[in-house]
C-alpha positions as CSV (number, residue, x, y, z in Angstrom):
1,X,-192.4,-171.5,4.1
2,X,-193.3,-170.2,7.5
3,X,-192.2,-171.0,11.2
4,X,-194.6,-174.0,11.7
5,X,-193.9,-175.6,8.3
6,X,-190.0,-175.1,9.2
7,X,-190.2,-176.7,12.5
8,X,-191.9,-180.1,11.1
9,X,-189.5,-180.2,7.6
10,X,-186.5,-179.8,9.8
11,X,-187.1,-181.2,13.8
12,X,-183.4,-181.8,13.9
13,X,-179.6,-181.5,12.3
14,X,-179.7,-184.4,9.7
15,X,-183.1,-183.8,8.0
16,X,-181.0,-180.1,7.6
17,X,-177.7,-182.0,6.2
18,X,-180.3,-183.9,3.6
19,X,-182.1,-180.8,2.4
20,X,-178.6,-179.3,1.9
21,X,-177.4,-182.2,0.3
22,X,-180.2,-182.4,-2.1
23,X,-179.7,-179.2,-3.2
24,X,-175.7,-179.7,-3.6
25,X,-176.3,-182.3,-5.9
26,X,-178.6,-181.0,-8.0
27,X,-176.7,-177.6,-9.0
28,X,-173.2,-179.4,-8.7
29,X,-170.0,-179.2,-6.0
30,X,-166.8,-177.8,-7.7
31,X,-163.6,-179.4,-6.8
32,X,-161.4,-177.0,-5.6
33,X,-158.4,-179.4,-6.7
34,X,-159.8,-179.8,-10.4
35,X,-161.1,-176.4,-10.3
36,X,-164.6,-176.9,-12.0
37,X,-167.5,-179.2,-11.6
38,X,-167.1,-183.1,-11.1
39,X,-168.6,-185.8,-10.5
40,X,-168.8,-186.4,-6.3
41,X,-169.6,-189.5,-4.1
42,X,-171.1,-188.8,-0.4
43,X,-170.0,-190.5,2.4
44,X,-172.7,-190.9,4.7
45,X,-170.8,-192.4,7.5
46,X,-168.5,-189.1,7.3
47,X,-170.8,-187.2,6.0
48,X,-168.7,-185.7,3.4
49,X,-168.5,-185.5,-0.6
50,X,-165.3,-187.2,-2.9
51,X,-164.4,-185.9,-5.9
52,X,-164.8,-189.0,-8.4
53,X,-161.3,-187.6,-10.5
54,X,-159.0,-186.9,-7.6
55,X,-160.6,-187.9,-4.5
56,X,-160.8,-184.6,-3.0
57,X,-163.2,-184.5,0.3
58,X,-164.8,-181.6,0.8
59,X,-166.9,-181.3,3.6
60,X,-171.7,-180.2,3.1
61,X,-170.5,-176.6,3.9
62,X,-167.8,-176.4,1.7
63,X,-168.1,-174.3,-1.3
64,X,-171.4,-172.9,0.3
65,X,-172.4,-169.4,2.5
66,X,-171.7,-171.3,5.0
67,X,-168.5,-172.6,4.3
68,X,-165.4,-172.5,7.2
69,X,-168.9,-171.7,9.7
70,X,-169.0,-173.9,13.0
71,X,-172.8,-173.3,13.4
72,X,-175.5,-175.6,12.9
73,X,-177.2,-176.4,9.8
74,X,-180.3,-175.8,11.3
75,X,-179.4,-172.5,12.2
76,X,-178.3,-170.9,8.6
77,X,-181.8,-172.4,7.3
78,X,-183.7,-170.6,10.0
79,X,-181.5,-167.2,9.7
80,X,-182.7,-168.1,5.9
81,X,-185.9,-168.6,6.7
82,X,-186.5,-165.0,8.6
83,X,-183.9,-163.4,6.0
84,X,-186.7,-164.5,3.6
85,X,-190.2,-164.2,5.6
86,X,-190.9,-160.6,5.2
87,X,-190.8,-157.6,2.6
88,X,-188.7,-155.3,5.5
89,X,-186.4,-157.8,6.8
90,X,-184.8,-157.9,10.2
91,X,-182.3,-156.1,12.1
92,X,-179.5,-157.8,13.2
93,X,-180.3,-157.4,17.1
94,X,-184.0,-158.7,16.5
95,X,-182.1,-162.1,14.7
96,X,-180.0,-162.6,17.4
97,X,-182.8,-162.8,19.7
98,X,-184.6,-165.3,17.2
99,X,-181.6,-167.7,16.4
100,X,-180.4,-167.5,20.2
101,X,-176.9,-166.3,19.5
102,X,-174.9,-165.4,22.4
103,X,-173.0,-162.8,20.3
104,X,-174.0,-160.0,18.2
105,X,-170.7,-160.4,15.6
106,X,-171.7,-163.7,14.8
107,X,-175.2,-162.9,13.9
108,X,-173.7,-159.7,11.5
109,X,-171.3,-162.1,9.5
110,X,-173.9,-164.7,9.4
111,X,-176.3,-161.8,7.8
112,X,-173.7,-160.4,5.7
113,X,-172.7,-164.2,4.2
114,X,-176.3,-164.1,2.6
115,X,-176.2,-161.0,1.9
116,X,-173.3,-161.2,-0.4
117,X,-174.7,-165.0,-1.8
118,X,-178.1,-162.6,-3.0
119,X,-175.9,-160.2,-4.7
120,X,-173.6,-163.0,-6.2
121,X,-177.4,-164.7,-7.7
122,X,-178.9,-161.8,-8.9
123,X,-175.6,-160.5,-11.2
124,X,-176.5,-163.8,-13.6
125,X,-179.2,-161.9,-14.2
126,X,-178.9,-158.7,-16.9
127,X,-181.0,-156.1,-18.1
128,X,-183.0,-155.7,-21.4
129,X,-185.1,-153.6,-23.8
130,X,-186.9,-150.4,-22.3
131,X,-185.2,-149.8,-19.2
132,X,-185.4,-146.7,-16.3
133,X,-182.6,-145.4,-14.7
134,X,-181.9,-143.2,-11.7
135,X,-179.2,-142.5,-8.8
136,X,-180.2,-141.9,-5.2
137,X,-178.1,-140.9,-2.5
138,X,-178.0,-142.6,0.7
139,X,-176.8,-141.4,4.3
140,X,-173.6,-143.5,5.7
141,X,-171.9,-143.9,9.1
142,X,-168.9,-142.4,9.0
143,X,-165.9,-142.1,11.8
144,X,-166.8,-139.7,15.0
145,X,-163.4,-137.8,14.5
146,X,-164.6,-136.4,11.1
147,X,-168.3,-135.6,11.5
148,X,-166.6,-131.9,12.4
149,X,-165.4,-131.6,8.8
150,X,-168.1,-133.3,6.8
151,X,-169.7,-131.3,4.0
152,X,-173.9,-130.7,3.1
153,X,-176.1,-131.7,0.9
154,X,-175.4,-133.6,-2.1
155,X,-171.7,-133.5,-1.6
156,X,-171.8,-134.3,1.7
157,X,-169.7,-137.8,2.2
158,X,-172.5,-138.7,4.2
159,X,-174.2,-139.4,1.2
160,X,-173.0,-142.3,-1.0
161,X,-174.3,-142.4,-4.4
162,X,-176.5,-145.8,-5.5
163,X,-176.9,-146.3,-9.4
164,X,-180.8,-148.0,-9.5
165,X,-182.0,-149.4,-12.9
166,X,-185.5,-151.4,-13.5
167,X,-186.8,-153.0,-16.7
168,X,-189.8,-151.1,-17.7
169,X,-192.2,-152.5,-20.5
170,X,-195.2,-150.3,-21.9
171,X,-198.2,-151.8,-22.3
172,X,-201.8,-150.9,-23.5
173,X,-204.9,-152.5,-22.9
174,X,-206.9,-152.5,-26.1
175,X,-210.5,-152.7,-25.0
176,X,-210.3,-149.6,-22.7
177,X,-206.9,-147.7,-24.3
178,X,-205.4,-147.5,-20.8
179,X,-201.8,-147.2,-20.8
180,X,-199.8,-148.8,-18.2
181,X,-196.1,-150.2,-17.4
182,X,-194.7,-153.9,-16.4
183,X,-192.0,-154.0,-14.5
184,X,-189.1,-156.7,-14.8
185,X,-186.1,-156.8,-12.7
186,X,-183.8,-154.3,-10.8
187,X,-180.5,-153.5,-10.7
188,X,-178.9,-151.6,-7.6
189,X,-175.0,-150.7,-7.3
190,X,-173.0,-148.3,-5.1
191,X,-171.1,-145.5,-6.9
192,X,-167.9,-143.9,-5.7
193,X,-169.1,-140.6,-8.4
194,X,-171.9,-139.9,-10.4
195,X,-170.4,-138.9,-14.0
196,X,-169.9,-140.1,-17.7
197,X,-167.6,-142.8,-17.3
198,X,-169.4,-144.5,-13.8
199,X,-172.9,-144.5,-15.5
200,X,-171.4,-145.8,-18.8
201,X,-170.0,-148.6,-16.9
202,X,-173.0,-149.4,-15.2
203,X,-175.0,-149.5,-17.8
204,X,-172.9,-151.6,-20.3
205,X,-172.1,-154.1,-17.4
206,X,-175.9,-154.6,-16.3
207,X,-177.5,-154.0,-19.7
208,X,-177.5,-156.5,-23.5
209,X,-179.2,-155.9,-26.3
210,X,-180.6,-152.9,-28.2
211,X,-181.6,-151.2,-25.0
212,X,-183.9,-148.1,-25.1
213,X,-182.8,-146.2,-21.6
214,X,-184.9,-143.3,-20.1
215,X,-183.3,-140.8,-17.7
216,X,-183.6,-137.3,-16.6
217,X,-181.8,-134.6,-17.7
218,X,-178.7,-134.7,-15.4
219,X,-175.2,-133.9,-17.4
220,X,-173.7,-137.1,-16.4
221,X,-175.7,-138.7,-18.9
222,X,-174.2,-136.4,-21.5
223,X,-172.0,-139.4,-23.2
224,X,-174.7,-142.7,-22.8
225,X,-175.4,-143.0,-26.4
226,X,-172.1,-144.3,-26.4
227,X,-173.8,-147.9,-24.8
228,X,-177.3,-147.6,-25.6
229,X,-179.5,-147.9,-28.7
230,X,-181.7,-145.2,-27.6
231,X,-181.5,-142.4,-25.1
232,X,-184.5,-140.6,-23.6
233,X,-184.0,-137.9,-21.5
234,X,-186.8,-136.2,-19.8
235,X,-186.7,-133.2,-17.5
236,X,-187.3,-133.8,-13.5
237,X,-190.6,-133.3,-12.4
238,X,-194.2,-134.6,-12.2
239,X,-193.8,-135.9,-15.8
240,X,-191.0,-138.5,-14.8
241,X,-192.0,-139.2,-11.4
242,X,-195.1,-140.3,-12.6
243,X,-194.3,-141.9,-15.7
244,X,-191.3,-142.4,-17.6
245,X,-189.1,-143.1,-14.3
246,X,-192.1,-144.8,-12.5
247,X,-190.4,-147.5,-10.9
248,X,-187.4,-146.7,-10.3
249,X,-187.8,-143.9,-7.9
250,X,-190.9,-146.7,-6.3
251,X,-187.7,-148.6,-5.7
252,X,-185.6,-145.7,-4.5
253,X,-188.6,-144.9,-2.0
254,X,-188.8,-148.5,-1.1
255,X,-185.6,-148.9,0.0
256,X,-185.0,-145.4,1.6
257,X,-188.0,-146.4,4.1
258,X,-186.9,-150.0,4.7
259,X,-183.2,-148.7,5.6
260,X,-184.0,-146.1,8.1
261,X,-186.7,-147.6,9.5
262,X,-185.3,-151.0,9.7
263,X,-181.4,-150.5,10.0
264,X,-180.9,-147.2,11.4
265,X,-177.0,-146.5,10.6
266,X,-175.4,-148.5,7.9
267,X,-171.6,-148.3,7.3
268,X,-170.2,-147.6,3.6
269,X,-168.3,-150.9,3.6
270,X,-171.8,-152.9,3.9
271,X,-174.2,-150.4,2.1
272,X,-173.8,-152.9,-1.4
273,X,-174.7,-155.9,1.0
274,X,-178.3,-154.2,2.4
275,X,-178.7,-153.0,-1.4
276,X,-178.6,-157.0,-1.9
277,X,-180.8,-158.2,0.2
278,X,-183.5,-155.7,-0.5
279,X,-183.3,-156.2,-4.7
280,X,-183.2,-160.2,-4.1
281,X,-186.3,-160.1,-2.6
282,X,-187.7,-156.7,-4.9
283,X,-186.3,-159.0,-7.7
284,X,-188.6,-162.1,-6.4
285,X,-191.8,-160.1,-5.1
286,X,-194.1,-162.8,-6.3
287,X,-192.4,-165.8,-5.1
288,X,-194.5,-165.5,-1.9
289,X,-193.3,-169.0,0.2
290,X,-191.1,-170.3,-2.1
291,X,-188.3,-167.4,-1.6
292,X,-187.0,-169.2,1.3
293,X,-186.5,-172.8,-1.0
294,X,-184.6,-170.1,-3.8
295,X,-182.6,-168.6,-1.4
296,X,-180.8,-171.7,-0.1
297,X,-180.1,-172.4,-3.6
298,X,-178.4,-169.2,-4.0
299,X,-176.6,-170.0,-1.1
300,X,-175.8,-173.3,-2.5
301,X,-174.8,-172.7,-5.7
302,X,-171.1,-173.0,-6.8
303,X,-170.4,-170.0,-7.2
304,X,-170.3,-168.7,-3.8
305,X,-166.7,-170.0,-4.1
């Protein structure tokens, strides 16, 4: 959906509360008082849902992003909408000028509430068969009073340590014999330390099946055979670059560019939230227009609660 389309599906605040209610419906609202999913009435006059077992109310943000928010409707679906319209996405100064926000906190919590609602989505998801897998290290904010005392290089607490995984399926055509590689979906996490016990935990927590893992040579990786079928290791160089860990350092490459060029200084706290947004839409790369309809329903779905 772009901006034009936007403006004539949603001209005002109840064609917003309808679209949201639509989508409510159709995934389910969770009681808070039964403490599952029930059957709800809506109350059109008070605009609110009852709980058909204990007549709970709960409110169209409730159990939502946008839930305990005083802002419009029409403004989340917009924030959505630009969240959504663009491979890079925006900084948080550029959506405050776009949603007309008087303040720049409210605009970073707003941003950070979908942010957490794409990272909430895409862990139902879970890796299988021939998968690639990598760590990066990306540079962090940290406090003025220790930037003195910080160490280099790979060491450095500058650098925080992201675990990236991508399915990776060989194929071959069999007219010309060339040999090339599909790629399925990603899996980015923050990691307080690279060693045996982190990666193991990664993997068995984002991984099912008999999964066939390829990796370089690092030491870390000594023990993986432990939660893999298979474990290819190949040395670092043109060779896994180029092949065997193809698209996972595409990914790593992907999002180094988008954060510094995009984001400039990210904090430690939030680094898992900007690795969010940029596998949701990595994860949905051919969705084209309909990203924006899949991200309210992420936003909608009762598990945000």
């Amino acid at each position: 959906m772009n901006l034009i389309e936007f403006t004539g599906h949603f001209p005002d605040e109840e064609s917003c509360e309808q679209y949201i209610k639509k989508y409510r419906e159709k995934s389910g609202i969770r009681c808070k008082n039964c403490e599952k999913i029930t059957r709800h009435y809506w109350f059109a006059n008070g605009r609110f849902f009852e709980c058909s077992s204990c007549r709970r109310r709960s409110s169209l943000k409730s159990g939502t992003v946008m839930e305990n928010s005083k802002l419009p409707l029409r403004i989340w679906l917009l924030a959505m909408l630009f969240m959504s319209a663009t491979k890079k996405g925006f900084s948080c100064l550029e959506l405050q000028r776009q949603l007309g926000l008087s303040r720049y906190e409210t605009t970073f919590r707003l941003m950070h509430r979908i942010r957490s609602a794409m990272g909430q989505r895409d862990e139902l998801y879970i890796l299988s068969d021939m998968i690639e897998y990598d760590e990066c290290y990306m540079e962090t904010v940290q406090e003025n009073q220790i930037l003195g005392q910080l160490k280099r290089g790979k060491g450095s607490q500058k650098q925080t340590a992201v675990a990236v995984a991508a399915e990776s399926v060989p194929l071959e055509d069999l007219d010309s014999g060339q040999k090339t590689k599909r790629c399925g979906y990603f899996k980015m996490r923050v990691m307080d330390k690279v060693d045996c016990e982190s990666v193991n935990a990664f993997i068995r927590a984002n991984t099912v099946g008999d999964v066939v893992l390829f990796t370089d040579k690092n030491t870390a990786y000594s023990k993986i055979e432990e939660v893999v079928a298979t474990h290819l290791a190949v040395p670092s160089g043109k060779e896994s670059v180029n092949d065997t860990l193809k698209w996972v350092h595409k990914a790593i490459s992907n999002l180094k560019r988008t954060l510094l060029g995009v984001y400039h200084m990210i904090t430690y706290k939030y680094l898992q939230n900007y690795l969010n947004e940029f596998v949701y839409r990595l994860n949905r790369r051919y969705f084209g227009k309909g990203l924006f309809e899949r991200l309210v329903i992420a936003g909608t779905y009762p598990y945000v609660q």
